[in-house]
C-alpha positions in Angstrom: 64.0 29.3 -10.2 63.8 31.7 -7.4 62.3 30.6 -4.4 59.3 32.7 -4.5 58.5 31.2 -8.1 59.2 27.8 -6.2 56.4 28.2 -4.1 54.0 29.7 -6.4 54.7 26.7 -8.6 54.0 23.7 -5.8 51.2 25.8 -5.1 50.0 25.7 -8.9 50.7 21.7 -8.5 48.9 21.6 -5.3 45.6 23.6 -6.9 45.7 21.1 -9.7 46.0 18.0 -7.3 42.6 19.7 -5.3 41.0 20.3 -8.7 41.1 16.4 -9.6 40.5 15.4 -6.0 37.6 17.4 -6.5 36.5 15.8 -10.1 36.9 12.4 -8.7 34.8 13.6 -5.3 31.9 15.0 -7.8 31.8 11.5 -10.2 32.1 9.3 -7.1 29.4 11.5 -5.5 27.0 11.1 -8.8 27.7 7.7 -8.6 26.3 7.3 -5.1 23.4 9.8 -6.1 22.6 7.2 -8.6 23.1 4.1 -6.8 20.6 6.1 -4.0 18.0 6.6 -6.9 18.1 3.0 -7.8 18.2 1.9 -4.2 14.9 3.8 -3.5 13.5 2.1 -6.7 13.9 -1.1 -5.2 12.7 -0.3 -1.8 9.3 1.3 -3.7 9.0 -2.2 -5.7 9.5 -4.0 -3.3 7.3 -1.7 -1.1 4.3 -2.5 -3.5 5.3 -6.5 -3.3 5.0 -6.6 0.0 1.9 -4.6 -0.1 0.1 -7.1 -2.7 1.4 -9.9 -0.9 -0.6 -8.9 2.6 -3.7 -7.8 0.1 -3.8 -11.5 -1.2 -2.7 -12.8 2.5 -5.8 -11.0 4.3 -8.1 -12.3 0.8 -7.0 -15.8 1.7 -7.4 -15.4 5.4 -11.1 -13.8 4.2 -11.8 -17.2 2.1 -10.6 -19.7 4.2 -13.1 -17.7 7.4 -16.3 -18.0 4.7 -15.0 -21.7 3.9 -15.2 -22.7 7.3 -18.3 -20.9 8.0 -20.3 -22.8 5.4 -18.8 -26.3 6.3 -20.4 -25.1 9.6 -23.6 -24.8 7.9 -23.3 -27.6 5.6 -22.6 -30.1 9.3 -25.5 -28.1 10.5 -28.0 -28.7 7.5 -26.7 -32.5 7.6 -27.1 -32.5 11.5 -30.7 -31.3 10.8 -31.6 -33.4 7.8 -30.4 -36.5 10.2 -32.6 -35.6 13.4 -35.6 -35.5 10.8 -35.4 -38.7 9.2 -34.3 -40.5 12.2 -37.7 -38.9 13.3 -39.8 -39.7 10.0 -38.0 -43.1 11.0 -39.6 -43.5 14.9 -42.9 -41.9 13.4 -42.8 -44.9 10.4 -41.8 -47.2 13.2 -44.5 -46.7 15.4 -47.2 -46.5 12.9 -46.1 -49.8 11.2 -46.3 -51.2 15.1 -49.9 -49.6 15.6 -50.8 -51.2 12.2 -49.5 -54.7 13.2 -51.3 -54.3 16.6 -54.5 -53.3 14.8 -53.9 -56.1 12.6 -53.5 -58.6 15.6 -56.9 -57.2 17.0 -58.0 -57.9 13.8 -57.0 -61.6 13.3 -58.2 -62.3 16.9 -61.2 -61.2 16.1 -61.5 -62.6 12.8 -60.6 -65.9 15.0 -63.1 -65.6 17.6 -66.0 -64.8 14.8 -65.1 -68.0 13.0 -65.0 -69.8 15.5 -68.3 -68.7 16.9 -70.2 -69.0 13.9 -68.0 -72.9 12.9 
C-alpha cells in the first residue's frame, strides 16, 4: 500500500469509528429524551398529588374551624339553658318561701281565731 492509500484508508477507519460514535450518541440521547418524558410524567403526577393533598388539607382545616365554632355554640346554648333554670330555680325558690310565709300568716291566724272563739 502506498502511503497516500495509507492515509485515505485510517481515514476511512476513522469516519467509520465517528459514524458509530455518532449511533451510540443518538440512542443514548433517545434514551435520555425518554427517561426526560417519563421524568416529567412523574413530576405532573405527583404535581396533581400534591395538589389534592392541600385541597383535602385546607377541607379539613375548613371542618375542623365549623366543628369548633359549633362546640362554641353548643357551650353557649348549655351556658344559656343553665342561667335559666338556675333562674326558674331562685323564682321556684322564692315563691315556695312566699307560700310557706303566707301559710305561716295563715296558721297564726287560724291559731289566734280558735283561740278567740275556744
Amino acid at each position: 500500500m502506498y502511503p497516500e492509500e495509507q492515509k485515505i484508508y485510517d481515514i476511512e477507519m476513522r469516519v467509520g469509528l465517528l459514524g458509530k460514535d455518532i449511533e451510540q450518541t443518538d440512542r443514548l440521547c433517545t434514551k435520555l429524551s425518554e427517561s426526560i418524558e417519563k421524568l416529567q410524567e412523574v413530576n405532573t403526577n405527583i404535581l396533581g398529588m400534591i395538589t389534592l393533598h392541600e385541597q383535602r388539607h385546607e377541607q379539613h382545616e375548613k371542618i375542623e374551624t365549623d366543628l369548633r365554632e359549633d362546640i362554641k355554640d353548643l357551650h353557649d346554648r348549655i351556658d344559656q339553658v343553665e342561667r335559666h333554670i338556675s333562674e326558674r330555680i331562685d323564682a321556684l325558690r322564692n315563691d315556695l318561701m312566699k307560700h310557706k310565709r303566707d301559710d305561716n300568716v295563715i296558721g297564726n291566724t287560724l291559731k289566734r281565731l280558735t283561740n278567740i272563739s275556744g
